[in-house]
C-alpha positions as CSV (number, residue, x, y, z in Angstrom):
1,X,0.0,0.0,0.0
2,X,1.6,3.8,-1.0
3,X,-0.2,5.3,2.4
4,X,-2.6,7.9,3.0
5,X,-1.4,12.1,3.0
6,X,-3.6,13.8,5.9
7,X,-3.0,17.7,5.4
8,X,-4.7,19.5,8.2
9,X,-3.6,16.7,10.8
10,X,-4.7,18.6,14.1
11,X,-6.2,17.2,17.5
12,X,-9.3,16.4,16.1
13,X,-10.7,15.0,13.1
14,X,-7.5,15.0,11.4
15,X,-5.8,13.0,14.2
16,X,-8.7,10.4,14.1
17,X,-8.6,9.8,10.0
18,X,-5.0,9.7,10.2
19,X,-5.1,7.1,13.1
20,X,-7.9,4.9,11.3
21,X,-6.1,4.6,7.8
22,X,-3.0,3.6,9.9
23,X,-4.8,0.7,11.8
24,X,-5.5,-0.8,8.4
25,X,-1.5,-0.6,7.5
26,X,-1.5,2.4,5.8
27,X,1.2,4.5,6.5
28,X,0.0,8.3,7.0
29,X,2.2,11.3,6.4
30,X,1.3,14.1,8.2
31,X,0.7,18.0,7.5
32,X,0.3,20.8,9.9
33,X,1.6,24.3,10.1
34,X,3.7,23.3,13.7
35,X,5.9,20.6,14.8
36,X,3.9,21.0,18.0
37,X,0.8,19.9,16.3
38,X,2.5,17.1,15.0
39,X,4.3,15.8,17.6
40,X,1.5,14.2,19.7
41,X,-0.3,13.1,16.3
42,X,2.1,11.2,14.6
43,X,3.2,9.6,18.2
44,X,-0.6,8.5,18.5
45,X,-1.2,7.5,14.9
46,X,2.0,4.9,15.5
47,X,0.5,4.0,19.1
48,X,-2.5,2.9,17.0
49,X,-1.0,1.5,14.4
50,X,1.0,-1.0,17.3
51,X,4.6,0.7,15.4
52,X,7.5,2.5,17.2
53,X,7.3,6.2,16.5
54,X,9.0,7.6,13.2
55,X,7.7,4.2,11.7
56,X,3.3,4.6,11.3
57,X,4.0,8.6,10.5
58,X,5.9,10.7,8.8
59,X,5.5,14.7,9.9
60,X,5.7,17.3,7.8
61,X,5.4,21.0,8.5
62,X,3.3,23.4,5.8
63,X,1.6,26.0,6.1
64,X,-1.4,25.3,3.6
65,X,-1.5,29.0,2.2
66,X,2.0,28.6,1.5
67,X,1.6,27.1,-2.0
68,X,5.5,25.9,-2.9
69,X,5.7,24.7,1.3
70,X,2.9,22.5,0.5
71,X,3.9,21.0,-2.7
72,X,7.2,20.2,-0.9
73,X,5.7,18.4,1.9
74,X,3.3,16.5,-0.4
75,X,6.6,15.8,-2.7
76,X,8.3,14.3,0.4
77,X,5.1,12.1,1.3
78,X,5.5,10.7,-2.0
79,X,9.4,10.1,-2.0
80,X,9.0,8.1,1.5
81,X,5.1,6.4,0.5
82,X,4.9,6.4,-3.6
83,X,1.6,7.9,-5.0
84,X,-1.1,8.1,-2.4
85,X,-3.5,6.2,-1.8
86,X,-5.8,8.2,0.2
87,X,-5.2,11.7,0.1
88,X,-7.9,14.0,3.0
89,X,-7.8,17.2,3.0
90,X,-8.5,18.4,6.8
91,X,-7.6,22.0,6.6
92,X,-9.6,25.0,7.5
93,X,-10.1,28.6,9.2
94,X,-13.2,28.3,11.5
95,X,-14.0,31.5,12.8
96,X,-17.1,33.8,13.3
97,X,-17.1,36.7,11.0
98,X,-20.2,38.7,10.2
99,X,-21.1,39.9,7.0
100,X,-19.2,43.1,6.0
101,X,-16.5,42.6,8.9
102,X,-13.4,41.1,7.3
103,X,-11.3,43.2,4.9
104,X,-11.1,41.9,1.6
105,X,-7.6,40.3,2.5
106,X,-8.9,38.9,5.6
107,X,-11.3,37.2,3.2
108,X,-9.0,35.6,0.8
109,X,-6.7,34.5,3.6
110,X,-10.0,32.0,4.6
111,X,-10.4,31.2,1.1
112,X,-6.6,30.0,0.8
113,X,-6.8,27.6,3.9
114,X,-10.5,26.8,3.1
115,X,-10.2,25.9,-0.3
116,X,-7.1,27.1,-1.8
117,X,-4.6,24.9,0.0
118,X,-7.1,22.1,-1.3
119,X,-7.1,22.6,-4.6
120,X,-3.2,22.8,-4.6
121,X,-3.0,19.6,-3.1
122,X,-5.5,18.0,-6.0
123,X,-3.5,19.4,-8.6
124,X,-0.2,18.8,-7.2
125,X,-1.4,14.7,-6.4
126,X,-4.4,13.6,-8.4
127,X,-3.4,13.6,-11.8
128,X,-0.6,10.9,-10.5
129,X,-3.2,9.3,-9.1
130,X,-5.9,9.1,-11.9
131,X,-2.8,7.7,-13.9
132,X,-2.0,5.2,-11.6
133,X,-5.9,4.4,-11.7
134,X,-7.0,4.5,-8.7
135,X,-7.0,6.3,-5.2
136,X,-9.3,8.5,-3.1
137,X,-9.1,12.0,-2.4
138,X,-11.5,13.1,0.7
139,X,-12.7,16.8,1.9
140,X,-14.0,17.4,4.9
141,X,-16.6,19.7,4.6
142,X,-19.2,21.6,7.3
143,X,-21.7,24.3,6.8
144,X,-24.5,22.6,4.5
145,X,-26.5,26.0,4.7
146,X,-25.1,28.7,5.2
147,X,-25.1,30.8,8.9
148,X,-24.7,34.6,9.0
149,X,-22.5,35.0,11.7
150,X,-19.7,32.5,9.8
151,X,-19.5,34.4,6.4
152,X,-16.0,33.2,5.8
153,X,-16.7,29.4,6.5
154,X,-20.0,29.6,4.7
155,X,-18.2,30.6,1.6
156,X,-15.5,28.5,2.3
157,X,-17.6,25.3,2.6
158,X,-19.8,26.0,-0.3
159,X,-16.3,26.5,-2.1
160,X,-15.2,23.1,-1.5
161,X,-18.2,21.3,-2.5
162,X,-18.2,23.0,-5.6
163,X,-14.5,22.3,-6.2
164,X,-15.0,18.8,-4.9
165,X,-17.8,18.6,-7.9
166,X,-15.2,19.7,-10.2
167,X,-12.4,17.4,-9.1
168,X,-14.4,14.5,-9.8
169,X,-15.0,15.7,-13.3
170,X,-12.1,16.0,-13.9
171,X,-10.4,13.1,-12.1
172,X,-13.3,10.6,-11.4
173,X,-12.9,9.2,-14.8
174,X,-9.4,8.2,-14.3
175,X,-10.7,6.5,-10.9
176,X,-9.9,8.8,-8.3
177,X,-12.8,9.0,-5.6
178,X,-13.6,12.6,-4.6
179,X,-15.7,13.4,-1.7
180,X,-16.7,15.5,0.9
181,X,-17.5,14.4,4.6
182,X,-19.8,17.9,5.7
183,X,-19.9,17.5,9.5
184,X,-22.7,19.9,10.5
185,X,-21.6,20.3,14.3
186,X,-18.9,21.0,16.9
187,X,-16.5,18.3,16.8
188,X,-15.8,16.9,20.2
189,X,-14.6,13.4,21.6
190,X,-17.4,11.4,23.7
191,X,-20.3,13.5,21.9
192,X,-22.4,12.7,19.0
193,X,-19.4,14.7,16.7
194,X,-17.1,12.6,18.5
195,X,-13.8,12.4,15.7
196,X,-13.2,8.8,15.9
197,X,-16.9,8.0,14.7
198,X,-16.7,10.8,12.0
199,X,-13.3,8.8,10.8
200,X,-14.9,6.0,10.1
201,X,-17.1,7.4,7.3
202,X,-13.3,8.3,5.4
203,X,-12.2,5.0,5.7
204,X,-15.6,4.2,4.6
205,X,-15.2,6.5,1.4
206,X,-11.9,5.3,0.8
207,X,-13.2,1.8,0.5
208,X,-16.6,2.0,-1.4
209,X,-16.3,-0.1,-4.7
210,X,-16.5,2.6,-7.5
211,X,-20.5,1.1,-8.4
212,X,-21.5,3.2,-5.4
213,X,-19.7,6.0,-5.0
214,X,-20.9,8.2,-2.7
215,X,-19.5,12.2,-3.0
216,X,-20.8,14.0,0.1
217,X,-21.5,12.5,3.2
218,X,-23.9,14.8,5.2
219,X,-22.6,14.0,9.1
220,X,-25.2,15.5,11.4
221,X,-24.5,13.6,14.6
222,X,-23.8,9.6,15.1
223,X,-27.4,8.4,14.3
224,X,-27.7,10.8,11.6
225,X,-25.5,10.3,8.8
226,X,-26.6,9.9,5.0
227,X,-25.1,10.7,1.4
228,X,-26.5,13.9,0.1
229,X,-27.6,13.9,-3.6
């Protein structure tokens, strides 16, 4: 297996995909803006995976508005792992911002982490992929409708389903699975957002014979999950 590429690999859901593609033998490489971040990940995501740390993950530092930092750490993902297998795209500026508040810059710096650093990692990954024949390429997603007081997030969600629509155009036929897992609710272990449940519908994704693809998973709590059309 050529492993699985988590960019956006904080505390929470990030952690949990990364730790649930490991405990199928994946290897996971790792991408966060701070070694601090990835520290205790990549030690847990081994823990899981029952390997000595430096073995299950590989941690790379990138800022995801940082366009050539990115490509590098998806370049050295692919020197240790080969072409991805799974590549999930975790990354995202959650804030509340009201309508007229941000600057114009302020606004564009969402978009980048939102949906730029995203569609940077596509480019930069799936056409390997889709000439390989095969592999999965997974977006979280949140916000189905949007919410006044998170203007940023709002656009930035309805950004990514769009661009998520317009990966698989362009790479479904080569057999690369896009999707999107939209999590409408505070992500929190122990709750109904707990990650670890949530992770399960990526490994889920990642898995699903190409008859029934599914490309947006609408997660509204852990009884309430269903594809949207």
């Amino acid at each position: 297996m050529a492993g699985a590429v988590v960019v956006g690999a904080g505390p929470g859901i990030g952690a949990a995909v990364a730790r649930r593609f490991a405990r199928e033998g994946l290897p996971v490489a790792l991408v966060a803006r701070s070694r601090r971040t990835l520290g205790p990940v990549a030690e847990a995501v081994a823990a899981g995976a029952g390997v000595p740390p430096g073995y299950g993950a590989l941690p790379l530092v990138a800022d995801v508005t940082d366009e050539e930092a990115l490509r590098s750490a998806l370049d050295a993902a692919a020197d240790r792992f080969g072409v991805p297998d799974a590549v999930v795209y975790n990354a995202a500026l959650v804030r509340a911002d009201a309508l007229g508040e941000l600057t114009q810059s302020a606004l564009l710096d969402a978009w980048a982490v939102n949906v730029g650093g995203a569609l940077t990692a596509a480019a930069h990954l799936a056409p390997a992929m889709a000439r390989r024949g095969g592999g999965s390429f997974l977006i979280t997603g949140g916000m189905p409708e949007p919410k006044a007081p998170y203007v940023s997030l709002s656009l930035g969600k309805a950004g990514v389903r769009t661009l998520a629509r317009l990966l698989d155009l362009e790479y479904g036929p080569g057999g690369v699975h896009v999707a999107t897992v939209t999590v409408d609710g505070v992500v929190a272990p122990g709750t109904d957002f707990d990650p670890d449940v949530i992770a399960e519908h990526y490994w889920r994704l990642h898995t699903q014979p190409r008859s029934r693809w599914e490309h947006d998973v609408l997660f509204t709590g852990a009884a309430g999950t269903a594809p949207r059309p």
